[in-house]
C-alpha positions as CSV (number, residue, x, y, z in Angstrom):
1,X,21.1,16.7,-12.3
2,X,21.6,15.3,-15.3
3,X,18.9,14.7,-17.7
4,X,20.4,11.5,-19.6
5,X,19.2,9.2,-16.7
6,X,16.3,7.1,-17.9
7,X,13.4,6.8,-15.0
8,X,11.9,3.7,-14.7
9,X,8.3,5.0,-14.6
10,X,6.1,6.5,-17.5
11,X,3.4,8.0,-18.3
12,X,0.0,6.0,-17.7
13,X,2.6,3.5,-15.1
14,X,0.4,2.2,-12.1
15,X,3.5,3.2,-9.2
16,X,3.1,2.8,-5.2
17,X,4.2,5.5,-3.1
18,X,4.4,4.4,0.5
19,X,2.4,7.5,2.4
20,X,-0.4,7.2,-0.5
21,X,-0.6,3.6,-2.3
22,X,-1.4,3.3,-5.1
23,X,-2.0,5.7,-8.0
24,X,-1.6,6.3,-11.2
25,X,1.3,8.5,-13.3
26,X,-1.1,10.9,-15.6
27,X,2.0,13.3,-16.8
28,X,5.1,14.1,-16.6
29,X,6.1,18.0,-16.4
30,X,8.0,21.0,-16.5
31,X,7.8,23.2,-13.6
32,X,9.7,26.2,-12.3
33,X,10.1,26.1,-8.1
34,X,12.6,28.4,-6.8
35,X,14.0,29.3,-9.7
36,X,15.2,25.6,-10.9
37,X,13.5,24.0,-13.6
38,X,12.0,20.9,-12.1
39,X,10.7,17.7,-14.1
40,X,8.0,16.1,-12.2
41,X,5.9,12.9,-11.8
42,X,2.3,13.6,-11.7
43,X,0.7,10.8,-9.9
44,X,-3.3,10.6,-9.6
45,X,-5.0,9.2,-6.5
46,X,-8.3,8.2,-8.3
47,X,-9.9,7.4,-4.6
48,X,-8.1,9.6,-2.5
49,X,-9.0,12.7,-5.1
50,X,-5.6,14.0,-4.8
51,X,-2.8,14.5,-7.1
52,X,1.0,14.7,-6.0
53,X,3.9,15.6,-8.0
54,X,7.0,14.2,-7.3
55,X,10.3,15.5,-8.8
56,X,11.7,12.8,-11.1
57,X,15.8,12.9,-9.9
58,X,14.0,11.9,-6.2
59,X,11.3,9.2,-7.1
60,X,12.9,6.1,-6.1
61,X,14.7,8.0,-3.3
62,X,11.1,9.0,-1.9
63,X,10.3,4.9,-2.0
64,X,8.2,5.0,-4.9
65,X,8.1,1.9,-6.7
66,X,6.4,-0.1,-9.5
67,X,3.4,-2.3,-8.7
68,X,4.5,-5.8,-6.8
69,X,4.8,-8.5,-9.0
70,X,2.1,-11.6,-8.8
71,X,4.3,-13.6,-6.4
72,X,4.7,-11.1,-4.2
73,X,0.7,-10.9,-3.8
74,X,0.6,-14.7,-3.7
75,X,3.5,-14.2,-0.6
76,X,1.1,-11.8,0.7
77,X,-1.9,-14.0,0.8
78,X,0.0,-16.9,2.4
79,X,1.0,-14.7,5.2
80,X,-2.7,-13.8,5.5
81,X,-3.6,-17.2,5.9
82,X,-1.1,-17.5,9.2
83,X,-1.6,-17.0,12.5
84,X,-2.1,-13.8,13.8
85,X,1.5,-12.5,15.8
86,X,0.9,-9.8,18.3
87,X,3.6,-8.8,20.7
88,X,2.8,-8.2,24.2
89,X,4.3,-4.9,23.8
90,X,2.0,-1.7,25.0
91,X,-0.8,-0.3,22.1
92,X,0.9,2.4,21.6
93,X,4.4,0.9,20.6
94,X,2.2,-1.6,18.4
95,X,0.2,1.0,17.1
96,X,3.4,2.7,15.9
97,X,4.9,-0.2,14.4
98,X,2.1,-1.0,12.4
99,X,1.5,2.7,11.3
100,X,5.2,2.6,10.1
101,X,4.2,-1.1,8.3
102,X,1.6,0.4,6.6
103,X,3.6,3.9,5.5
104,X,6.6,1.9,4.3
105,X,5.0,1.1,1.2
106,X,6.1,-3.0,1.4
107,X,3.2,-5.1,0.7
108,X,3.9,-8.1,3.1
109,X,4.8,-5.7,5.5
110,X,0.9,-4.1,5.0
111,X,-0.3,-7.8,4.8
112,X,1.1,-9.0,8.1
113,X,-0.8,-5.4,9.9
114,X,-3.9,-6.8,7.9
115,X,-3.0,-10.7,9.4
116,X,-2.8,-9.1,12.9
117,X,-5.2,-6.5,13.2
118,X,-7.9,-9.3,11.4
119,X,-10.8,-10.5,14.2
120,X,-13.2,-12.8,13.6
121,X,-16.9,-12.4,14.2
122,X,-16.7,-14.3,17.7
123,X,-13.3,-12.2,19.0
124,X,-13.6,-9.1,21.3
125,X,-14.4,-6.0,19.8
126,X,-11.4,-3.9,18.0
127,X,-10.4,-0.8,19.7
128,X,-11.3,2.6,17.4
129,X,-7.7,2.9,16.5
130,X,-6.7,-0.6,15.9
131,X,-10.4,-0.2,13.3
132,X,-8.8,2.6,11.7
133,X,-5.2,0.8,11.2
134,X,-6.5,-2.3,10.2
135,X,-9.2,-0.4,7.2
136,X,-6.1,1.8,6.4
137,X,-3.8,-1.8,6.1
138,X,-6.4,-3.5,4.1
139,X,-7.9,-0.7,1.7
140,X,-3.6,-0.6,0.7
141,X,-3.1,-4.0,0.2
142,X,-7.2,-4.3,-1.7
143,X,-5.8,-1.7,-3.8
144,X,-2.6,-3.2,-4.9
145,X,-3.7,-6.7,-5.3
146,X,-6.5,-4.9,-7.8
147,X,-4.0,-3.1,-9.5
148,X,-1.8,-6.1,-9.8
149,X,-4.4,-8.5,-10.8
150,X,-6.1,-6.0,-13.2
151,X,-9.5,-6.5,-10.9
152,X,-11.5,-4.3,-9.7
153,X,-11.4,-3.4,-5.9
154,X,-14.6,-4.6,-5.0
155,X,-13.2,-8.3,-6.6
156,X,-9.9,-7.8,-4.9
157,X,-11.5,-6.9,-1.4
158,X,-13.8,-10.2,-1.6
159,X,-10.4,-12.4,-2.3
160,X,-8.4,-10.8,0.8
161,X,-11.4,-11.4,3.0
162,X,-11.9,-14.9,1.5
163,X,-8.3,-15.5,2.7
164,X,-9.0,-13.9,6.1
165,X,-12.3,-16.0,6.3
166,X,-10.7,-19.1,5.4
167,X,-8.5,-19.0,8.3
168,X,-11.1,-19.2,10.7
169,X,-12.3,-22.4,9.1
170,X,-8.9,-23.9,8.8
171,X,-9.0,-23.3,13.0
C-alpha cells in the first residue's frame, strides 16, 4: 500500500456508494484495525443517520464514485419519460433484478427501477414489495439529482415526479 497514490475524493466531496447513495465525506482518518494502520474515508449519511468508513486503498474498488454529472441526470430523466419495460419473468426474479439495479449504485440503472416500478393513479394497486422497491429506487435517484443540481430534496422529488406525471399526459 503505498501512500503516494492520490484519491480522487476529499474532504467535504459529495461521493455515491452503491448499498447507501448518497452521502457526504466529513473526514479522512487514521485508524489502527488488526494491527495495520488504516486511512479511511469517513462518509456521512445525513438521512440515513449513519456514518461508514471506508479504507481509502479500496474506495473505488467498493464502487464508490463521485456524484453523476448533469447529463447523466438529464439521461436519467429521458428514460423516465419512456415507457415502462417489465419482463414477463416471475416477481421474484424481477424483484431481484431490480434490488441489484438499485444496489449497483448506476443512476439510469436506479431510473429505469423508478420508470418500471411507476403506476399511475388509475393502474392496479402496487404489491408491498414492489412499494418498497420503487420508494427505495426513487428516494436514490431524488437524492442524487438534489445533490447534483444543488436543490434540495423536496425540489428534486417534485421534478422526478413531474417527469413521471408527464408521462401519463403524453399517453
Amino acid at each position: 500500500m503505498s501512500k503516494s497514490k492520490k484519491s480522487p475524493f476529499s474532504p467535504n466531496d459529495f461521493v455515491v456508494y452503491p448499498a447507501h447513495g448518497v452521502g457526504k465525506i466529513v473526514s479522512i482518518e487514521e485508524q489502527e484495525v488488526a494491527g495495520f494502520e488504516l486511512e479511511l474515508f469517513v462518509i456521512a449519511f445525513e438521512k440515513d443517520k449513519m456514518t461508514l468508513r471506508v479504507p481509502t486503498h479500496k474506495a473505488t474498488e467498493v464502487g464508490m464514485r463521485a456524484l453523476s454529472s448533469p447529463d447523466i441526470v438529464s439521461q436519467c430523466m429521458k428514460i423516465l419519460k419512456g415507457k415502462a419495460k417489465v419482463k414477463r419473468a416471475m416477481w421474484s426474479r424481477r424483484a431481484q433484478e431490480y434490488e441489484q439495479k438499485i444496489n449497483s449504485g448506476d443512476l439510469i440503472a436506479i431510473a429505469e427501477v423508478v420508470r418500471d416500478l411507476h403506476r399511475n393513479d388509475d393502474q392496479r394497486e402496487q404489491s408491498y414489495s414492489e412499494r418498497q422497491l420503487y420508494e427505495a429506487a426513487l428516494e436514490r435517484l431524488t437524492r442524487e439529482v438534489a445533490a447534483v443540481s444543488g436543490a434540495d430534496e423536496g425540489t428534486a422529488g417534485q421534478e422526478v415526479t413531474d417527469v413521471l406525471q408527464s408521462r401519463v399526459t403524453a399517453a
